[in-house]
C-alpha positions as CSV (number, residue, x, y, z in Angstrom):
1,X,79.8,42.8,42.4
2,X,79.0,45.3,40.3
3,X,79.4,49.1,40.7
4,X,76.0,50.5,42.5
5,X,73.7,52.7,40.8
6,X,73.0,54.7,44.2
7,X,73.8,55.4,47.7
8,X,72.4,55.8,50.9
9,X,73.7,57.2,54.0
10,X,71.8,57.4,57.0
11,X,70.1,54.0,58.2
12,X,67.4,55.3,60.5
13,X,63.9,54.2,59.7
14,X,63.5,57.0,56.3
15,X,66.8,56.5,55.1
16,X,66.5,52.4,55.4
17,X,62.5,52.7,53.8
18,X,64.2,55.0,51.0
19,X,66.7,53.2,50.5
20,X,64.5,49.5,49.9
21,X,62.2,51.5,47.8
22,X,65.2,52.3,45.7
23,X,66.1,49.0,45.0
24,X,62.8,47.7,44.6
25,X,62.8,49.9,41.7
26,X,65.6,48.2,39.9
27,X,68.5,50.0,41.0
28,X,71.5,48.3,42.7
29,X,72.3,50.3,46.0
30,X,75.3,51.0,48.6
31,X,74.4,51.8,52.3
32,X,76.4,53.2,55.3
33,X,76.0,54.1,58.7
34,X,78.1,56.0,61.1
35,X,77.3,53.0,63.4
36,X,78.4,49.8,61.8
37,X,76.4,47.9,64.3
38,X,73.4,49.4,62.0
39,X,74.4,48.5,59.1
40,X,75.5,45.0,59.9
41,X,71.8,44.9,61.2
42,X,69.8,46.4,58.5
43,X,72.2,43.5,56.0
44,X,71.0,40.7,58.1
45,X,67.2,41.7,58.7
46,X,65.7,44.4,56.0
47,X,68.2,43.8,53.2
48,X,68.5,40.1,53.3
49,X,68.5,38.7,49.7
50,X,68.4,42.2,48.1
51,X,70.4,43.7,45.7
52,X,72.5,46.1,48.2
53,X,76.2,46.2,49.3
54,X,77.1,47.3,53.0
55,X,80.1,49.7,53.2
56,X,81.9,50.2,56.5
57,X,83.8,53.3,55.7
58,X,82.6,56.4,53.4
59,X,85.9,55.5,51.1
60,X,84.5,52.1,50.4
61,X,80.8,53.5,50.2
62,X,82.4,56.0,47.3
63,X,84.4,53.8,45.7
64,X,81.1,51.0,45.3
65,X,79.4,53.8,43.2
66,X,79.1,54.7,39.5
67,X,79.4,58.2,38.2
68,X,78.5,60.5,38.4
69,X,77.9,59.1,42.1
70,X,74.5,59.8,43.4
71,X,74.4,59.9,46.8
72,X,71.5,60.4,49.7
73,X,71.9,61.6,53.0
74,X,69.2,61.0,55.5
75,X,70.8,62.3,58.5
76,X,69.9,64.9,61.4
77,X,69.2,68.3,59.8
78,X,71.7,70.7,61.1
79,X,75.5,70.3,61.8
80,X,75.2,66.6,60.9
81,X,74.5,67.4,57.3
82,X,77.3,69.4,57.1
83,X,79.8,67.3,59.2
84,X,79.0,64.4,56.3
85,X,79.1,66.8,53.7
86,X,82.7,67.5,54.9
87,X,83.7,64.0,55.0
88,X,82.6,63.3,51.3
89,X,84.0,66.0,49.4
90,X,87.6,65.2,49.2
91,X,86.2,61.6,48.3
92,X,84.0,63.0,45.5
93,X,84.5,64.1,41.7
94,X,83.5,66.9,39.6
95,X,79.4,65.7,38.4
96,X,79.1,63.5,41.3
97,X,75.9,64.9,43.8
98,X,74.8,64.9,47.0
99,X,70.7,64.7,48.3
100,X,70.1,65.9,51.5
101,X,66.7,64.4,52.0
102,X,65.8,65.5,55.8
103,X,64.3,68.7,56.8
104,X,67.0,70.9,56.2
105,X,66.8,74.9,57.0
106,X,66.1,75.9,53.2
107,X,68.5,78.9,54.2
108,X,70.9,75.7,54.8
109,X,70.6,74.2,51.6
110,X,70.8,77.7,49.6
111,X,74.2,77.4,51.4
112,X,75.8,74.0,50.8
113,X,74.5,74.5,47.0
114,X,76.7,77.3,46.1
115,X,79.6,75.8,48.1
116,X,79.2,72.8,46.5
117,X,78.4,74.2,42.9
118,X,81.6,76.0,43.4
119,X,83.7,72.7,43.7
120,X,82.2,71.0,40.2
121,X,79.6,68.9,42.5
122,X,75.9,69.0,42.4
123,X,73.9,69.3,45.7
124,X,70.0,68.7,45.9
125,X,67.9,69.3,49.4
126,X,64.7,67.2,48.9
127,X,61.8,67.6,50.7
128,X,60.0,64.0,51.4
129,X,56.7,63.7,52.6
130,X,54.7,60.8,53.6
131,X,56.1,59.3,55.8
132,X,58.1,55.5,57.0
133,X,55.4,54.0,54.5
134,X,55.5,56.5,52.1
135,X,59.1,56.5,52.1
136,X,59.1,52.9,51.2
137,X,56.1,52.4,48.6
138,X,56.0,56.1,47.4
139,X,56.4,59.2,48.7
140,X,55.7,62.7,47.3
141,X,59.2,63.9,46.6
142,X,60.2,68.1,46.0
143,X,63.6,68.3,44.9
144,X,65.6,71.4,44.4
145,X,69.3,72.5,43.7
146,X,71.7,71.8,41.2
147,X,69.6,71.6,37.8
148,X,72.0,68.9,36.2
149,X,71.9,66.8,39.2
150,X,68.1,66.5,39.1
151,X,68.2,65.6,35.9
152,X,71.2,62.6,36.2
153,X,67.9,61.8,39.6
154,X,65.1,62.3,37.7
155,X,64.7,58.6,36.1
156,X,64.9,57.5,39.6
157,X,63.0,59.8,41.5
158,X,59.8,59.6,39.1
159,X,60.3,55.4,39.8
160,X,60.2,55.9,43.6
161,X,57.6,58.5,43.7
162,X,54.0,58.0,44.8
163,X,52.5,57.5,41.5
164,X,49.0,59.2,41.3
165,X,46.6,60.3,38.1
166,X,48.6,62.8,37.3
167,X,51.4,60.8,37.1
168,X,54.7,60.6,40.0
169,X,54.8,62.7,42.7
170,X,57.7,64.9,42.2
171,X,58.8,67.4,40.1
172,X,62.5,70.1,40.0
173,X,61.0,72.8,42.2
174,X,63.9,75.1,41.2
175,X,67.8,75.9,42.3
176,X,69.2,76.7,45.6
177,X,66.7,75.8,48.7
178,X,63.5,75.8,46.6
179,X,62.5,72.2,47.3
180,X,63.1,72.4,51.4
181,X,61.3,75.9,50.9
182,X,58.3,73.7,49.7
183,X,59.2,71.3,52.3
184,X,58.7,73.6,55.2
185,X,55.6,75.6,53.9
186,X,54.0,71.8,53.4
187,X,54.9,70.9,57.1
188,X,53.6,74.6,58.0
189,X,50.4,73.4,56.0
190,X,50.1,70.5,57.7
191,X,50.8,72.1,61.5
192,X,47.4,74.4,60.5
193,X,45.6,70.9,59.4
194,X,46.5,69.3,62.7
195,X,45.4,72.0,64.7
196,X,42.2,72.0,63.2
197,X,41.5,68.7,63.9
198,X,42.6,69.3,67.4
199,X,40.0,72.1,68.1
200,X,37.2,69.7,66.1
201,X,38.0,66.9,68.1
202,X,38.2,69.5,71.5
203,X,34.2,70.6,70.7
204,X,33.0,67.2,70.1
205,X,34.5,66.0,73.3
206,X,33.6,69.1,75.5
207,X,30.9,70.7,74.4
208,X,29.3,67.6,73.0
209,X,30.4,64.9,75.4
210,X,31.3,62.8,72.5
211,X,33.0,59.1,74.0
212,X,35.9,57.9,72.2
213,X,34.0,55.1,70.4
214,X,31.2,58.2,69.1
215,X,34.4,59.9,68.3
216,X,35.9,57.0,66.4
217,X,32.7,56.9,64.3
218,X,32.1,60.4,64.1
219,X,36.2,61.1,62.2
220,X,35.6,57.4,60.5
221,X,32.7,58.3,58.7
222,X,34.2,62.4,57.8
223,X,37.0,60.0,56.2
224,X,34.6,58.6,53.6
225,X,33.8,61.9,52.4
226,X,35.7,63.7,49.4
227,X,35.8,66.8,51.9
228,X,38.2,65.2,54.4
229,X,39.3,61.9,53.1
230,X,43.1,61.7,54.3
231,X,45.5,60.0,56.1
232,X,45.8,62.5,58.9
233,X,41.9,62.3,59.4
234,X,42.2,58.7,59.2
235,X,44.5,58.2,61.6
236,X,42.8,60.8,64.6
237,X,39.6,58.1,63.4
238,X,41.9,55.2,64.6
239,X,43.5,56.3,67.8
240,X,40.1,56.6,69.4
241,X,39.7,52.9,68.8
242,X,43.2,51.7,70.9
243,X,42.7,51.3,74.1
244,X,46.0,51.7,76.9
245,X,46.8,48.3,78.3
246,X,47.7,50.1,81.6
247,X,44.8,51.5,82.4
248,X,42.2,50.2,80.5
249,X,40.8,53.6,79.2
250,X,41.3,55.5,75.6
251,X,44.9,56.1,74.6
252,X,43.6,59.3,73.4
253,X,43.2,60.3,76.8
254,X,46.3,59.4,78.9
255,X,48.8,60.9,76.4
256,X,49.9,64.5,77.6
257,X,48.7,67.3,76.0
258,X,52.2,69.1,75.6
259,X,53.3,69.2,71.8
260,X,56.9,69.9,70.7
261,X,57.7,70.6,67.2
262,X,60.7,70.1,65.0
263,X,61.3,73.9,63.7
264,X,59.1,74.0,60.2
265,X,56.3,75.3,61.6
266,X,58.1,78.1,62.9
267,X,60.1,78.8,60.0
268,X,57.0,78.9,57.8
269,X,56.1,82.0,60.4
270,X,59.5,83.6,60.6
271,X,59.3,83.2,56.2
272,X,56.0,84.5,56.6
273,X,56.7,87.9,58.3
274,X,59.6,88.5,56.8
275,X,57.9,88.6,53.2
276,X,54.8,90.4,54.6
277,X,52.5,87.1,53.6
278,X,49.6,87.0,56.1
279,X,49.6,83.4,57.3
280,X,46.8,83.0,60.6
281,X,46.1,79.7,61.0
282,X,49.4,78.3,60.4
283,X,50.2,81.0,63.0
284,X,47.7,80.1,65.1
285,X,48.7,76.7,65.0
286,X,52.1,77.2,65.8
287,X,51.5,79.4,68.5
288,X,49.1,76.7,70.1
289,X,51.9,74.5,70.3
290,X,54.5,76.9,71.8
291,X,51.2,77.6,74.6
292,X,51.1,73.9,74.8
293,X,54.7,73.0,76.4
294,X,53.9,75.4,79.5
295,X,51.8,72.6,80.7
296,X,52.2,73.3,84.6
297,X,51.5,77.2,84.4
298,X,48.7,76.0,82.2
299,X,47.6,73.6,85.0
300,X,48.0,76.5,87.5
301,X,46.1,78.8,85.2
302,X,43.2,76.5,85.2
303,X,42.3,76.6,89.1
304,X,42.0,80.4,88.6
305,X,40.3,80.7,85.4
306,X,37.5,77.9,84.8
307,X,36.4,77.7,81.0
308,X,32.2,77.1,79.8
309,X,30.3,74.3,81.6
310,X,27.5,72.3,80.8
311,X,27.1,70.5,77.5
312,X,25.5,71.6,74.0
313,X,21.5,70.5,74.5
314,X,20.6,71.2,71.2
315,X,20.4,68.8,67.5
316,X,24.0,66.8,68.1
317,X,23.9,65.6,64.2
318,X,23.4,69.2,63.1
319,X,26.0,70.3,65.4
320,X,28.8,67.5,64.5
321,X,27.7,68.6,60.7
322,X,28.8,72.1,61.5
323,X,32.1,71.3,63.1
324,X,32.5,69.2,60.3
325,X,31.8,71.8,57.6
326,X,34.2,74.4,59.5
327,X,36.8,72.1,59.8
328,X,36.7,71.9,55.6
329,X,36.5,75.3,55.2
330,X,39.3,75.9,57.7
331,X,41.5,73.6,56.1
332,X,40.7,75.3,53.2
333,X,42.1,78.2,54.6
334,X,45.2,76.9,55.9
335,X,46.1,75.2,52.4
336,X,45.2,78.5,50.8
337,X,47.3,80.2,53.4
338,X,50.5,78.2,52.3
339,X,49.9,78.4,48.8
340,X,49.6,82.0,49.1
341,X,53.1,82.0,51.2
342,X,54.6,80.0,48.2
């Protein structure tokens, strides 16, 4: 078998959709997992009849690649990145890279560039955004680092990027963190867009009385506008549709209104503040979901403190047209908001 054109390490759901839209693309690809048990999986199932090899140890996974080796890691940001970063370098040779493509602290990657600059290797952090599918049919890619290791990418990364008017989705953001600093002030972004939708779908439902099938055709139809046509709109229009086996009632309904978040939000903020770039509904949004996770002094709260009663009596199809034109505007805002950050 012949030496593979790239590497993949990290067989969760992202790193096995990356990896099949890789090789899709026409580029022969090596895989490993920590977990051999994965991998053996991910062989027999996903891979089945593809042109991928399995390695079983990070020697063999090296030694199946061509240089200089170009090598993603879709691991757990953190200690994880820099545990397998650890592990390849004695393996590795001067022009061969490494592409952290999880959320990664962009304070992180500035880091493990320079080390890794220092030793003759290129490292690039990589934002990726859209998603499991995205990841596998085309996903909007922002990579930054090492200059010469973007360029030795860049004829794959235009092949597996979402491919849109304007051509593929991805472009060199610049050195150092630059394309997780994207990353993070497009996930801050998107906290302010989800919050938004939140405190639309919260009016309709309270102050309206909306049901979840008027609900459904209320976000359905905002989703064939050029206003708020996306995928994030599209999907709140679906999960009022899906009904809980259990209990017969609206999915919508039963799940717990207690949000966690994975630390991009809040690192937009913390970027925010500390370059004096005023930021409020991404703030906001954030915020809402730190308030969110005190759910039972929230629940105690509300026996003490009781919030508007009664329902809106006036034109409903005016009103849902004004929620809908602030929840444009607002996302407006909150777009503007990172732009203005970046």
């Amino acid at each position: 078998m012949t030496q593979r054109t790239f590497g993949v390490i990290g067989l969760a759901v992202m790193g096995e959709n990356l990896a099949l839209n890789v090789e899709s693309r026409g580029f022969p690809i090596a895989v490993y997992n920590r977990t051999a048990a994965k991998t053996e999986k991910f062989m027999a199932e996903r891979a089945q009849g593809k042109d991928v090899k399995a390695a079983y140890s990070l020697e063999e996974f090296v030694q199946a690649l061509e240089r200089p080796r170009k090598i993603l890691v879709m691991v757990k940001a953190g200690k994880p990145v820099d545990a397998v970063i650890e592990q390849l370098k004695p393996l590795l040779e001067p022009g061969d890279m490494i592409i952290d493509g999880g959320n990664s602290l962009y304070q992180d990657t500035e880091r493990r560039t320079k080390d890794l600059e220092a030793t003759g290797l290129g490292f690039v952090g990589m934002g990726v955004s859209g998603g499991e599918e995205g990841a596998l049919n085309g996903p909007s890619l922002m990579p930054g680092g090492t200059s010469s290791a973007y360029k030795d990418l860049e004829p794959i990364l235009v092949k597996i990027a979402a491919q849109v008017d304007d051509g593929p989705c991805v472009t060199y953001i610049g050195p150092g963190g630059a394309g997780h600093y994207v990353k993070m002030a497009h996930n801050g972004i998107e906290y302010g867009d989800m919050q938004l939708i939140a405190e639309a779908y919260d009016v309709l439902k309270n102050a309206l009385g909306l049901d979840h099938k008027q609900l459904h055709e209320v976000f359905a139809e905002w989703n064939t506008t050029d206003e708020l046509n996306s995928f994030l709109i599209e999907i709140t229009a679906d999960i009022f549709k899906y009904i809980d086996p259990e209990t017969n009632g609206p999915l919508v309904e039963m799940i717990l209104d207690a949000a966690g978040q994975k630390g991009t939000g809040r690192w937009t903020v913390v970027s925010s503040l500390e370059l004096g770039v005023s930021i409020p509904t991404i703030y906001a949004a954030v915020n809402a979901r730190v308030i969110s996770s005190f759910k039972d002094q929230r629940v105690a709260a509300a026996k003490e403190i009781t919030g508007p009663v009664g329902k809106y009596d006036g034109d409903v199809k005016a009103f849902i047209t004004k929620v809908r034109d602030a929840l444009y505007c607002s996302k407006m805002c909150s777009y503007a908001q990172g732009m203005a950050l970046l």
